[in-house]
N, C-alpha and C positions, 0 to 999 in steps of 0.2 A: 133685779136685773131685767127680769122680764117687761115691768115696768116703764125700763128707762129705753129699752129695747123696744117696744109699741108704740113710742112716740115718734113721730112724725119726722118733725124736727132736730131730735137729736143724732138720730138717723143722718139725715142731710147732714149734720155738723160733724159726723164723725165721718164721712166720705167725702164730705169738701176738698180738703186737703188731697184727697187720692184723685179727686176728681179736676185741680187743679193743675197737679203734675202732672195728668194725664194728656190736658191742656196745652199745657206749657211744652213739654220734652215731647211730645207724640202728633199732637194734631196740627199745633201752629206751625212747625216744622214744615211739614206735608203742604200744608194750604200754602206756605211761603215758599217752598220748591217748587208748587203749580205753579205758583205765579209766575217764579224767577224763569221758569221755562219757555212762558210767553215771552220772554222777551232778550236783546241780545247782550246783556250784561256781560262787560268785560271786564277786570279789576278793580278798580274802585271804583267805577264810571257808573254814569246815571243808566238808568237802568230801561232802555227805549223799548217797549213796545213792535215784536214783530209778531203777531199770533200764533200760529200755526207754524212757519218757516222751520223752527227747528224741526218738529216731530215728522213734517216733510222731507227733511235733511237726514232725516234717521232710516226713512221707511223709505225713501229713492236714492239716495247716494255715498249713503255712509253704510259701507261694503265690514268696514274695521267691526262696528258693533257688530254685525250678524254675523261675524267669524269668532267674536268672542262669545256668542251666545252658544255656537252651537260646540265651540271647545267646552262651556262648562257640561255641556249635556253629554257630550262624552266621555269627560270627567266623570259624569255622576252613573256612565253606565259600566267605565271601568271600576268604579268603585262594587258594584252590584255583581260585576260576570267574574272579577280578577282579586281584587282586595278582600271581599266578605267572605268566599269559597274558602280563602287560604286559610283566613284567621279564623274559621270556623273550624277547619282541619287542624290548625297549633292549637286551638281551647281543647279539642277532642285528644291530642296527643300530650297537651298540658295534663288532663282529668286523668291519664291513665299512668302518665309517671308515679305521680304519687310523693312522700318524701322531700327532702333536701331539695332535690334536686328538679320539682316542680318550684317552689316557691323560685328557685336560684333562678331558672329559666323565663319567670314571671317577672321579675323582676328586669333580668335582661332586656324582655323585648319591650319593656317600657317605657326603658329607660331615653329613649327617642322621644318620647312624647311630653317628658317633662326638662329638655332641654330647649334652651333657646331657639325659636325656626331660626333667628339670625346667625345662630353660631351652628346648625344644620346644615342650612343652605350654601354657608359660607363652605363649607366642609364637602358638601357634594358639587360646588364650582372648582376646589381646588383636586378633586377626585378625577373629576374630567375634563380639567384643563388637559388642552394639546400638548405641550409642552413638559410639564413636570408631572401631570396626575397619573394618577396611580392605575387606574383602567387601562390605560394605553399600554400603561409599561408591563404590563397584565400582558394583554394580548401580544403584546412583542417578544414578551417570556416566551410563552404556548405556541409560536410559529402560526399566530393570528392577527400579524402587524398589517395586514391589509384592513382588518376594521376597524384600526382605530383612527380616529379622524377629531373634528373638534365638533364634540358632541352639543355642546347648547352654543353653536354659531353658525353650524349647519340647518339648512330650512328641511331637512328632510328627516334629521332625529331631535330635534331643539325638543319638539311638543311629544314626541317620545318618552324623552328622557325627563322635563319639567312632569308629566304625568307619574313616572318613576317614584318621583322624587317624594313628589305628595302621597301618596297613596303610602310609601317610608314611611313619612312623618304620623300619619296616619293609623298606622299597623298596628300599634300596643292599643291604641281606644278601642280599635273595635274588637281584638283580640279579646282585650280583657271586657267586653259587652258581654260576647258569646262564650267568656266561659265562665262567668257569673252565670250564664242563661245552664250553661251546661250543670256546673254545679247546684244550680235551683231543682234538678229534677233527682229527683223521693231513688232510694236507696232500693226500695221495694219494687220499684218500676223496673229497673236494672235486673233484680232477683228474678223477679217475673220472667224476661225476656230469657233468663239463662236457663231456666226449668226448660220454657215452651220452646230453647233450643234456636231462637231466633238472636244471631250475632253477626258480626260485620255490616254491608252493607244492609243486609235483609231489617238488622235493627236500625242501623241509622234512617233509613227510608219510613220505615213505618213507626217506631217510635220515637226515637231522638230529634227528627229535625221537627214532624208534627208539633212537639214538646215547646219546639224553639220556637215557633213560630212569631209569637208575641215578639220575642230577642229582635229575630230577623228583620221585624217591621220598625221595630226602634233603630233600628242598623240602617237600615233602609234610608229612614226619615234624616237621621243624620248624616249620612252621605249624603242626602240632594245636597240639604241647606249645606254643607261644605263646599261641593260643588259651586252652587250659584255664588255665594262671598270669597270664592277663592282669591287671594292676593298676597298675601304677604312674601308665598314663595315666590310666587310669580314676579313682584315687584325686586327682590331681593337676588334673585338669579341670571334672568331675563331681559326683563322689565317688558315684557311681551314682546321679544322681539327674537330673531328678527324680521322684520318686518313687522307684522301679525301671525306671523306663525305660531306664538304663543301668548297670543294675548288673551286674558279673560277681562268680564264685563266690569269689576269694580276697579283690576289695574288701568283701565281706557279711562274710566269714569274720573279715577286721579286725575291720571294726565290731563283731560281735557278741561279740568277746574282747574289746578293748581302749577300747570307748566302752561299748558295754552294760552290759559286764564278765560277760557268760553266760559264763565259760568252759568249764562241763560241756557245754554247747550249740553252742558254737564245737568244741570236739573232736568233738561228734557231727558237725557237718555236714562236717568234717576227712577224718574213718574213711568219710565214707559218700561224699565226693568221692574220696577214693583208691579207693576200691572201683570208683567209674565211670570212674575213668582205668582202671582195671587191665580192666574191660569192653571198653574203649574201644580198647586195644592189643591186647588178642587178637582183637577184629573187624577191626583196622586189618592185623594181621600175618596174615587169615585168608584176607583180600580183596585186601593187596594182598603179592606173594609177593617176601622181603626178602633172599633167600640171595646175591644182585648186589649189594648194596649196600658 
């Protein structure tokens, strides 16, 4: 083995093939998005040549991308201040039930994450539809019929409520992240803390979350990347509207290919959202230090 492993050549022959698909499915893609960017391709039409114009278009008068840009980064900050706290608090109240009655609850709050976002979403449009859904008739029960209104068609709680919704959908992955992470910490650790007399807060702060910490940055990491590719709620609810009120960058990125039919303009805003992911991880890996994970 060693043998066949020191040659040169067989080497190459045995990475070809990876190095092919890599080729193929990853690089030519990319290089034939650059291109299509330069130029103003519209449906099946020849593909003319405007250089720059689009990425012009993006960076002076297309107002719609930098309202979706900066809804995923609120996205990805509610995920960090509102969604990680909670489910870190449920793994911490999971760890101590114990019994039955932990697994039963585990399983509950999963059970969101392994159902269709289609059959979700549908279920949270019909929840707060004005008309028949069930929130309204909530607050109309409670002598709180003044809030209810129509929540994903109003410009003023649409991006409220579509934020809601995902961070739902959400709930049981990172839940069950952080109480993996919770359950990864030694039995002895725990003993330790109850001798030295150190419980509630006092231990979560100085031993439990230090412990997490590795969890937290895996948590982290997956909230951006949810963040930045958010869509299917969005397209499925909304469809970023109205207006822009809830639009994020890959639901526009649709439209603008495949309703508009820009596709020289859909590739530009494509190449220029990669480019801010790729900002976006070298600030993420600069701030926060990844070699534990």
């Amino acid at each position: 083995m060693d043998k066949v492993l020191g040659n040169k050549k067989t080497i190459f022959l045995l990475v070809l093939p990876g190095i092919l698909v890599m080729i193929a499915g990853v690089l030519f893609p990319i290089l034939m998005s650059g291109y299509l960017s330069l130029t103003s391709m519209q449906g099946g039409g020849a593909a003319k040549f405007v250089g720059l114009q689009n990425y012009i278009k993006i960076f002076t008068k297309d107002k719609t991308f930098w309202v979706s840009i900066v809804h995923a980064i609120i996205l990805g900050f509610s995920y960090m201040l509102f969604q990680h706290p909670i489910c870190m608090g449920f793994a911490l109240l999971l760890d101590k039930m114990g019994g039955k009655a932990e697994k039963v609850f585990r399983v509950l709050f999963f059970i969101p994450c392994v159902i269709s976002i289609m059959v979700t979403s549908k279920m949270w449009v019909n929840i707060l539809n004005p008309t028949f859904g069930v929130f309204n008739k909530v607050l109309t029960a409670i002598g709180m019929e003044g809030l209810a209104r129509n929540w994903l068609s109003d410009p003023n709680t649409v991006f409220i409520s579509v934020l809601f919704i995902i961070m739902w959908q959400g709930f049981g992955y990172g839940m069950l992240i952080y109480y993996a992470g919770v359950k990864g910490i030694s039995g002895d650790v725990n003993e330790a803390c109850q001798i030295d007399g150190a419980t509630g807060f006092r231990k979560f702060f100085s031993v439990t979350l230090p412990l997490l910490m590795p969890v937290v940055k895996v948590n982290v990491t997956l909230g951006m990347i949810s963040a930045l590719k958010q869509m299917e709620t969005v397209f499925l609810i909304t469809d970023g509207g109205p207006g822009d009120r809830s639009q994020f960058i890959a639901n526009y990125l649709y439209q603008q290919a495949f309703r508009a039919f820009k596709y020289g303009y859909a590739n530009a805003i494509a190449v220029v959202f990669v480019v801010i992911c790729l900002v976006v991880t070298v600030i993420y890996n600069k701030v926060i230090v990844v070699e534990d994970l």
